[in-house]
N, C-alpha and C positions, 0 to 999 in steps of 0.2 A: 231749370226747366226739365232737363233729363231725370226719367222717372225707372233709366235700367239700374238691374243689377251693377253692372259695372259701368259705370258715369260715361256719358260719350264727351269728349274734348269741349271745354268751355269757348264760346262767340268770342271768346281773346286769348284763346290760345295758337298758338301757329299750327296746328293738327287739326284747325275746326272743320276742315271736311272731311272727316272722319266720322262725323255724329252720323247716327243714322239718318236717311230719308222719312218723313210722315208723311207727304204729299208731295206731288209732284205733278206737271203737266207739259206733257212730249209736245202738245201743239205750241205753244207758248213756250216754253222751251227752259222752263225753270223746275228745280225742286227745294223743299223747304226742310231743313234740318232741324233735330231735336231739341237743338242748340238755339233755336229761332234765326239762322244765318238761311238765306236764301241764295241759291246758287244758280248760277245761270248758266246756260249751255257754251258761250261764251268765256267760261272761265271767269266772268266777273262775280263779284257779290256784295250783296245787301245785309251788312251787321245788324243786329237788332237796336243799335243804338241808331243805327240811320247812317251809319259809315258809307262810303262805298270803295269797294276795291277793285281797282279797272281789273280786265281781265287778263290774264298770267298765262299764256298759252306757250310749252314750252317754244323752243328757237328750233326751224325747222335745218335738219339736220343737211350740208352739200352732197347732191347728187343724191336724194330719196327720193322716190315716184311719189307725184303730186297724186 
């Protein structure tokens, strides 16, 4: 799908949010990658194959201001 110069990270590779943003919507709270990986604010995402990858937010660290 990636049409740069240098290739953004393939929908199977473990860097896939790396690919660039083409769209995105702050209200709704997703953006869609070059890569066709849809990324949610949430940390979750939506492979192009139709995967889903719950969301991965790191582990909040003891005694950091909420």
């Amino acid at each position: 799908m990636c049409q740069h110069k240098t290739p953004c990270p393939s929908a199977g590779a473990s860097d896939r949010e790396a690919a660039r943003t083409v769209a995105r919507d702050d209200v709704l709270g997703w953006s869609r990658l070059c890569n066709g990986v849809f990324l949610f604010d949430d940390t979750g995402e939506l492979l192009p194959d139709g995967e889903i990858i719950s969301p991965h937010r790191p582990a909040t660290v003891a005694g950091a201001a909420a």
